[in-house]
N, CA, C and O atoms as CSV, one atom per row, in Angstrom:
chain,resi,resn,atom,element,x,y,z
A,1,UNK,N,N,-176.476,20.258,36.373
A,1,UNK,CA,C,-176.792,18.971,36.941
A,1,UNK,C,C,-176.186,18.869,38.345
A,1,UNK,O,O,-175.095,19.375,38.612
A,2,UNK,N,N,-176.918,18.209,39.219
A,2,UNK,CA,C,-176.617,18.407,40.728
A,2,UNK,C,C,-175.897,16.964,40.793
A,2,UNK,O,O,-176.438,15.948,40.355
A,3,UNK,N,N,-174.292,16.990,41.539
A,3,UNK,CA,C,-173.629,15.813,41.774
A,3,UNK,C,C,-174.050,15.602,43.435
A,3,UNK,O,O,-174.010,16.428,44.347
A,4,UNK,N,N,-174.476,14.132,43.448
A,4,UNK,CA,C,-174.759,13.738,44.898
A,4,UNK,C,C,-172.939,12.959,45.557
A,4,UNK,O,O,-171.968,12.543,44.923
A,5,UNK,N,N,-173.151,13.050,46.712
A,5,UNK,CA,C,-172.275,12.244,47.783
A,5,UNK,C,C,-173.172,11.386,48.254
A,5,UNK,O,O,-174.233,11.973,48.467
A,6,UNK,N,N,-173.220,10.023,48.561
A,6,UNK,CA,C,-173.557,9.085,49.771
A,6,UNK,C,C,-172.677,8.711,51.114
A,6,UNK,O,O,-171.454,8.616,51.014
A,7,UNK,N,N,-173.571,8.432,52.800
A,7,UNK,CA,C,-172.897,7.826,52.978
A,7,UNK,C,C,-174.179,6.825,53.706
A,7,UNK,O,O,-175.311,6.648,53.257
A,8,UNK,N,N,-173.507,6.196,55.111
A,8,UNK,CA,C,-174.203,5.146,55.443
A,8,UNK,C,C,-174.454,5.543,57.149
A,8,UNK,O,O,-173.469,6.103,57.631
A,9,UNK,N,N,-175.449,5.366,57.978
A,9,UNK,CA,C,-175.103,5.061,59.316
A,9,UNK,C,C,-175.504,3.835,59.593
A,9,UNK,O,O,-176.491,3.486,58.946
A,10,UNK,N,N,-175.086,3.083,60.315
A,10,UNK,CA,C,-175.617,2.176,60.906
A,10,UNK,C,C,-175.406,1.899,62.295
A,10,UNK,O,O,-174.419,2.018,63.020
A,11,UNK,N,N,-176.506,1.523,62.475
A,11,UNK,CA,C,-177.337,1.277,64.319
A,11,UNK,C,C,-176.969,0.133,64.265
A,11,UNK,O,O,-177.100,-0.624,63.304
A,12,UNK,N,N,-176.159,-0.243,65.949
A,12,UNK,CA,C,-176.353,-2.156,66.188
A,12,UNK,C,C,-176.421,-2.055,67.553
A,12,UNK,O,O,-175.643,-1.659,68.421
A,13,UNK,N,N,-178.066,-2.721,67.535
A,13,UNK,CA,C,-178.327,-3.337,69.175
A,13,UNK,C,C,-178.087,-4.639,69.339
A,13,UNK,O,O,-178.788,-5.214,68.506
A,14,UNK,N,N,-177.369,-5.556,70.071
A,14,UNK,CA,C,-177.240,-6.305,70.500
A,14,UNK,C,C,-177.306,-6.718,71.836
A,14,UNK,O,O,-176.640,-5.882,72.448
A,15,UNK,N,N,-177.661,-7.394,72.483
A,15,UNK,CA,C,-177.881,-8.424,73.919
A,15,UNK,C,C,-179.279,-8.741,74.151
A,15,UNK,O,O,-180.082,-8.905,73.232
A,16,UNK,N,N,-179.545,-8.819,75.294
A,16,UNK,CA,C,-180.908,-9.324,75.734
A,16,UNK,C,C,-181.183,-8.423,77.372
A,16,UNK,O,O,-180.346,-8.294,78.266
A,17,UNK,N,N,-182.472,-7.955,77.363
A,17,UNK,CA,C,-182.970,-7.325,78.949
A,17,UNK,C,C,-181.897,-6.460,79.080
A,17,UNK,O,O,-181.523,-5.918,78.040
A,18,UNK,N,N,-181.198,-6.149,80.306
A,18,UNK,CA,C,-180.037,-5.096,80.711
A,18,UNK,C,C,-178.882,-5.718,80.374
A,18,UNK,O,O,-177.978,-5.248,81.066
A,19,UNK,N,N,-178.270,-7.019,79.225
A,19,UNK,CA,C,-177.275,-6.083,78.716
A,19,UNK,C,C,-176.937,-6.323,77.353
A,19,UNK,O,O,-176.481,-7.337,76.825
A,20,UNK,N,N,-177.177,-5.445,76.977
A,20,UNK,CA,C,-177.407,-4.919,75.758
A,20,UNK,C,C,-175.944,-3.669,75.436
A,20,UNK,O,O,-175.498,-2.936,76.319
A,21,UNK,N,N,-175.520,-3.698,74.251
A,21,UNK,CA,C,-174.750,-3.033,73.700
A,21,UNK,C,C,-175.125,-2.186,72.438
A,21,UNK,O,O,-175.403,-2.805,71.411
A,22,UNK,N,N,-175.160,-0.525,72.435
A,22,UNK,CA,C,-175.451,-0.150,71.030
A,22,UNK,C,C,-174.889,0.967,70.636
A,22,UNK,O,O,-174.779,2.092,71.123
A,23,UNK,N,N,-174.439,0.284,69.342
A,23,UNK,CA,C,-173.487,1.519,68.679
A,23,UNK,C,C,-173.706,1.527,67.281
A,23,UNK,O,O,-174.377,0.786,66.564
A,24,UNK,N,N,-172.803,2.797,66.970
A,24,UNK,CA,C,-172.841,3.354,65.608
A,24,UNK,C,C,-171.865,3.457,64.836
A,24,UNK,O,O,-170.751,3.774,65.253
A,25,UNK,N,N,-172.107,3.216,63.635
A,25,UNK,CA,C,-170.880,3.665,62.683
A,25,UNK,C,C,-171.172,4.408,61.409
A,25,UNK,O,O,-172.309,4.311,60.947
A,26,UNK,N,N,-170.512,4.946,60.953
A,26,UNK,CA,C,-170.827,5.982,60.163
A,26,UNK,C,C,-169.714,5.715,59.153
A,26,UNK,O,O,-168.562,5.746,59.584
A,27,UNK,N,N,-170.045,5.301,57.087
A,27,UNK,CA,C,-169.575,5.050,56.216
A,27,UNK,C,C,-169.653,6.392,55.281
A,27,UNK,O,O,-170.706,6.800,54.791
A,28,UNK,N,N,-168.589,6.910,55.138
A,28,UNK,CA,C,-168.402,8.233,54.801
A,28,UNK,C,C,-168.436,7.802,53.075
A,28,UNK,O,O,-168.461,6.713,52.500
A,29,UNK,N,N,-168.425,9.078,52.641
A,29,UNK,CA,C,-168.267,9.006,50.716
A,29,UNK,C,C,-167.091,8.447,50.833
A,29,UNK,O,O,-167.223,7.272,50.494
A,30,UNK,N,N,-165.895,8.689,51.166
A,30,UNK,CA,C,-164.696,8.303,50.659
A,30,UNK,C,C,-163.816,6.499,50.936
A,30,UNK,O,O,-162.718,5.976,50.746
A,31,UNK,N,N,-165.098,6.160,51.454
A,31,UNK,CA,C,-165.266,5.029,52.150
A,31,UNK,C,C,-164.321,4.591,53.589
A,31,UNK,O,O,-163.842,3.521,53.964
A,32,UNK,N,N,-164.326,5.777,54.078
A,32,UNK,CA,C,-163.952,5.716,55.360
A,32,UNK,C,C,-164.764,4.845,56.693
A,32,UNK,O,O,-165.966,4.973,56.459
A,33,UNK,N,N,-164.628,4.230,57.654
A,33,UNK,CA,C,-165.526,3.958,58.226
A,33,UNK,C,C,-165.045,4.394,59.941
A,33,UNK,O,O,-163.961,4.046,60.410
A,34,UNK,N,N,-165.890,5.058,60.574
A,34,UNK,CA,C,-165.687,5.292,62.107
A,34,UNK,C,C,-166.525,4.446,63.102
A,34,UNK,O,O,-167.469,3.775,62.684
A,35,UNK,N,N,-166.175,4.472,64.468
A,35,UNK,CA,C,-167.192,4.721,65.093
A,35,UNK,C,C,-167.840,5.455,65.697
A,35,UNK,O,O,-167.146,5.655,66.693
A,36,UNK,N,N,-168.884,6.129,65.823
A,36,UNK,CA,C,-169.138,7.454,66.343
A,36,UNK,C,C,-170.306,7.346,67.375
A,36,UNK,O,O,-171.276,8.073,67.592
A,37,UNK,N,N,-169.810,6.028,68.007
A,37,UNK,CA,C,-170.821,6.044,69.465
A,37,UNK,C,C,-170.942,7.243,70.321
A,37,UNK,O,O,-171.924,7.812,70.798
A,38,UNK,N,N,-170.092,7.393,70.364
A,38,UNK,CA,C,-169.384,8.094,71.598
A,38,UNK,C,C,-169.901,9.829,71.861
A,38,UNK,O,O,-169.971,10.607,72.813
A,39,UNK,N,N,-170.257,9.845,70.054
A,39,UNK,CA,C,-170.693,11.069,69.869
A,39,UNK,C,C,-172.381,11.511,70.436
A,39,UNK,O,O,-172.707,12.647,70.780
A,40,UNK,N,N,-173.264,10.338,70.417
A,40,UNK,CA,C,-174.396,10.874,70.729
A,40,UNK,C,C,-175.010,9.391,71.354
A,40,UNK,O,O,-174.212,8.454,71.378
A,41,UNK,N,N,-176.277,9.178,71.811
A,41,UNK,CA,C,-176.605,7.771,71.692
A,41,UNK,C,C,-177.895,7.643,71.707
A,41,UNK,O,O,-178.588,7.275,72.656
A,42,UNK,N,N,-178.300,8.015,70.423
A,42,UNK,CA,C,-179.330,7.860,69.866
A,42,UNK,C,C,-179.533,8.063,68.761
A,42,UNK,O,O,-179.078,9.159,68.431
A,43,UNK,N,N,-180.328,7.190,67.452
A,43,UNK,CA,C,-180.193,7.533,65.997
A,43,UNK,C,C,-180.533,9.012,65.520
A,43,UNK,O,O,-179.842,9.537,64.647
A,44,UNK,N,N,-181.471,9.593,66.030
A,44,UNK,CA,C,-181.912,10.818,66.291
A,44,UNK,C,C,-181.395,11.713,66.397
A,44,UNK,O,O,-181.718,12.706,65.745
A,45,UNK,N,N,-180.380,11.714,67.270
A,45,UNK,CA,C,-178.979,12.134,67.560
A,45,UNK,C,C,-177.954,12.681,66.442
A,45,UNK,O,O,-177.642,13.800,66.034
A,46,UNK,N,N,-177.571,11.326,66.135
A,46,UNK,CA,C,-176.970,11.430,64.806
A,46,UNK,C,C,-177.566,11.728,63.405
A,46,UNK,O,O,-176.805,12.102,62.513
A,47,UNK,N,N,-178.930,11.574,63.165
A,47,UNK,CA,C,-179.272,12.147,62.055
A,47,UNK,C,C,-179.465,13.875,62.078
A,47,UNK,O,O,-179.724,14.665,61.171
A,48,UNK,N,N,-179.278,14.021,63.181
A,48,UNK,CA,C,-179.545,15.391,63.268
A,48,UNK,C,C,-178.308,16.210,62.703
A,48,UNK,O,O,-178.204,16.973,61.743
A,49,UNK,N,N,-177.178,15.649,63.909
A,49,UNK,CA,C,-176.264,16.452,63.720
A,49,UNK,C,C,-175.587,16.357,62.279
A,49,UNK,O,O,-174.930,17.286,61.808
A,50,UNK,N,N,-175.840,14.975,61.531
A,50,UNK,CA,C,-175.276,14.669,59.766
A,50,UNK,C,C,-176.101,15.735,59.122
A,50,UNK,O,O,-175.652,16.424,58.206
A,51,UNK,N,N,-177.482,15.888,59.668
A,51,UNK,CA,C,-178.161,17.317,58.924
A,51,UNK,C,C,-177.631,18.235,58.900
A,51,UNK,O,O,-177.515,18.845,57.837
A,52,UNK,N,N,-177.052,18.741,60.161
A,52,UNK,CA,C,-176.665,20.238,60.439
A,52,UNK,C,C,-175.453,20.179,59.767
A,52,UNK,O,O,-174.803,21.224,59.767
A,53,UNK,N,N,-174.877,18.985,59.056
A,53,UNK,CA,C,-173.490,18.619,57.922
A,53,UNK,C,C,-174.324,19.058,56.648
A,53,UNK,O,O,-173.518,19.227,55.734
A,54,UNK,N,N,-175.573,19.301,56.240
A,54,UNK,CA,C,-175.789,19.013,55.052
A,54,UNK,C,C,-176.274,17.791,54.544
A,54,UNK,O,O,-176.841,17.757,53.452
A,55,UNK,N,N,-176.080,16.640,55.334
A,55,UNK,CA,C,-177.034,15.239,54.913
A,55,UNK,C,C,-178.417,15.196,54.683
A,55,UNK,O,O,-178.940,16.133,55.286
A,56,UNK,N,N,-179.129,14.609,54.156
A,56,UNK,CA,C,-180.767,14.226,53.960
A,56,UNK,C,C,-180.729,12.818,54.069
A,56,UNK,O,O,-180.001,12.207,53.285
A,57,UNK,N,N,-181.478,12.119,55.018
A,57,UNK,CA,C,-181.960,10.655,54.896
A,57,UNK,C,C,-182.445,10.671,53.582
A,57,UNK,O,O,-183.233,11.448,53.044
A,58,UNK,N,N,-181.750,9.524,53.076
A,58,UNK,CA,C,-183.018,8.966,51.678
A,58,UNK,C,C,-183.659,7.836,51.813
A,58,UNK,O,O,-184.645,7.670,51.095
A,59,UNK,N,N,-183.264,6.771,52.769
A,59,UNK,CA,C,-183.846,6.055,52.793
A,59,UNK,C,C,-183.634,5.079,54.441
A,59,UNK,O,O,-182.902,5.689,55.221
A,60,UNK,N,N,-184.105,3.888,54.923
A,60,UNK,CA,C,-183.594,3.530,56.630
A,60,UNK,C,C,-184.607,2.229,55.878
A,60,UNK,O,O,-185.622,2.184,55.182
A,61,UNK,N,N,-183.514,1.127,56.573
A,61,UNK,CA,C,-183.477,-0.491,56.605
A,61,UNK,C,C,-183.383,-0.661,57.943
A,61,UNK,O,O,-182.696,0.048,58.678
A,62,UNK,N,N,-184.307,-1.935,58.421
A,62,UNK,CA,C,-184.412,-2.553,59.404
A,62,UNK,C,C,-183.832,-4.035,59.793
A,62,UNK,O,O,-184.916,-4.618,59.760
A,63,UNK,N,N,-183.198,-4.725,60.026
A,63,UNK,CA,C,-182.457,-6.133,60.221
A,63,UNK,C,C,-182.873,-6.901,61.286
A,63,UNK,O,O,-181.837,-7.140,61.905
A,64,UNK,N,N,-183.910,-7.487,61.921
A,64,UNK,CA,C,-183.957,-7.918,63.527
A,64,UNK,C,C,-183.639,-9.821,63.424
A,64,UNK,O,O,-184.508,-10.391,62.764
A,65,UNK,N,N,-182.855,-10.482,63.829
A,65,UNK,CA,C,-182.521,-11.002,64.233
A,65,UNK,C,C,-183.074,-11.923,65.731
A,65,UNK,O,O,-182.217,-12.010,66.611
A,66,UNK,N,N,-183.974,-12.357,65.916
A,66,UNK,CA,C,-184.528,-12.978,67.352
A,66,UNK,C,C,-184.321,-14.203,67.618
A,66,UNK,O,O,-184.931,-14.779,68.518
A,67,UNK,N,N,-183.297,-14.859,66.761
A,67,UNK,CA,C,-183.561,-16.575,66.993
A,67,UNK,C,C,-182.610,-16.884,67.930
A,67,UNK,O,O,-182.892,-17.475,68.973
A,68,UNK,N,N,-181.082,-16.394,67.524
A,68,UNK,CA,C,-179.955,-16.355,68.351
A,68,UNK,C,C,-179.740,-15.331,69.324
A,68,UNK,O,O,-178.559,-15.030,69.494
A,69,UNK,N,N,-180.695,-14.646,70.088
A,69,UNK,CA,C,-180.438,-13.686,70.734
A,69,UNK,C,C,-181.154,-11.970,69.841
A,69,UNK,O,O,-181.450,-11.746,68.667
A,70,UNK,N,N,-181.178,-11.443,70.592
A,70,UNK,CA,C,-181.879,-9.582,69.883
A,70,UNK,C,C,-180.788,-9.164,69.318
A,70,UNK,O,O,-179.965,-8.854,70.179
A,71,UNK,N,N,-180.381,-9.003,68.177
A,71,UNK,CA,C,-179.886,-8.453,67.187
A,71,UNK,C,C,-180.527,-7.535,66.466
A,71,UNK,O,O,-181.464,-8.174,65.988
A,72,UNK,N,N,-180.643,-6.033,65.948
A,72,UNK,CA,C,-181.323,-5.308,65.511
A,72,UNK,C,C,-179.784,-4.398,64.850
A,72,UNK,O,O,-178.836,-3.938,65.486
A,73,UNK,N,N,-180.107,-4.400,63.036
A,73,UNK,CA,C,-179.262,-3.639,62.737
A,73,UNK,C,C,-180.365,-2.404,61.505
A,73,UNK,O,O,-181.066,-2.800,60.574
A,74,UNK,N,N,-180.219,-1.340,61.822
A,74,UNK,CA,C,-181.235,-0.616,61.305
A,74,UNK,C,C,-179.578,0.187,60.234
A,74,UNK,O,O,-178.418,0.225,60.644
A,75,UNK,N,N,-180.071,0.664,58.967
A,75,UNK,CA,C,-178.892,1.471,58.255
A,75,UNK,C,C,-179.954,2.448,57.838
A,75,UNK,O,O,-181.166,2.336,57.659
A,76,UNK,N,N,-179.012,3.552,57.734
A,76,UNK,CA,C,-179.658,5.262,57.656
A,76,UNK,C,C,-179.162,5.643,56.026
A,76,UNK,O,O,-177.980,5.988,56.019
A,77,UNK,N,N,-179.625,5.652,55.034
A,77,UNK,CA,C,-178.756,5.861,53.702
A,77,UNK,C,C,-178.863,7.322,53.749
A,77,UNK,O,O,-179.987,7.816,53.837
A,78,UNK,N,N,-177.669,8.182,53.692
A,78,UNK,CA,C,-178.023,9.244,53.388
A,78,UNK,C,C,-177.235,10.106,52.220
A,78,UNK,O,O,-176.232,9.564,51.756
A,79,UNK,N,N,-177.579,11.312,51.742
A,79,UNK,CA,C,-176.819,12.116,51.163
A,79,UNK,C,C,-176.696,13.467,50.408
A,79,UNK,O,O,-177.825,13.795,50.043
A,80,UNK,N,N,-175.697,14.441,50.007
A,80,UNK,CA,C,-175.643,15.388,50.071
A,80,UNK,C,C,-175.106,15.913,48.730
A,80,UNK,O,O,-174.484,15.117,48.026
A,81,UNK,N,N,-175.304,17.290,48.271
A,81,UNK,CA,C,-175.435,17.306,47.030
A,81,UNK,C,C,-173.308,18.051,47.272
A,81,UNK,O,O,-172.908,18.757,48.198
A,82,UNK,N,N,-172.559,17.569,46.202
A,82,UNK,CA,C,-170.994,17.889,46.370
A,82,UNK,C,C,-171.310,19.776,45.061
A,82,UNK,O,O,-171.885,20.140,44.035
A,83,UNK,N,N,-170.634,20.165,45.905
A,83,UNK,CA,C,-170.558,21.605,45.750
A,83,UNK,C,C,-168.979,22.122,45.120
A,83,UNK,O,O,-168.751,23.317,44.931
């Protein structure tokens, strides 16, 4: 029987026109949480390189927010089989 790991990414755009802020964080199995802007800046980015970890997307949520301002929080569920 194959034991899975989960973790989480999540995308947050916030502002309006040029200025806008967006970052990432990344919710590990052990329930660690970082931020890992810094590392790439783009979701694409980061799903890649969690691949080249061994991750698989299983699933991606969308959040948009337009009443109070552009808020967009998208989460990446992913995970990997523990060896």
């Amino acid at each position: 029987m194959v034991a899975w790991e989960y973790a989480l990414l999540v995308r947050r755009y916030q502002g309006q026109g040029r200025n806008f802020h967006v970052s990432f964080v990344w919710y590990g199995p052990d329930g660690s949480r970082t931020d890992i802007t810094a590392y790439a800046d783009t979701a694409i980015a980061h799903l890649n390189r969690a691949g080249r970890e061994g991750w698989e997307l299983v699933s991606a949520a969308e959040d948009v927010n337009n009443v109070q301002g552009s808020t967009e929080v998208h989460r990446y569920h992913l995970k990997r089989p523990i060896v």
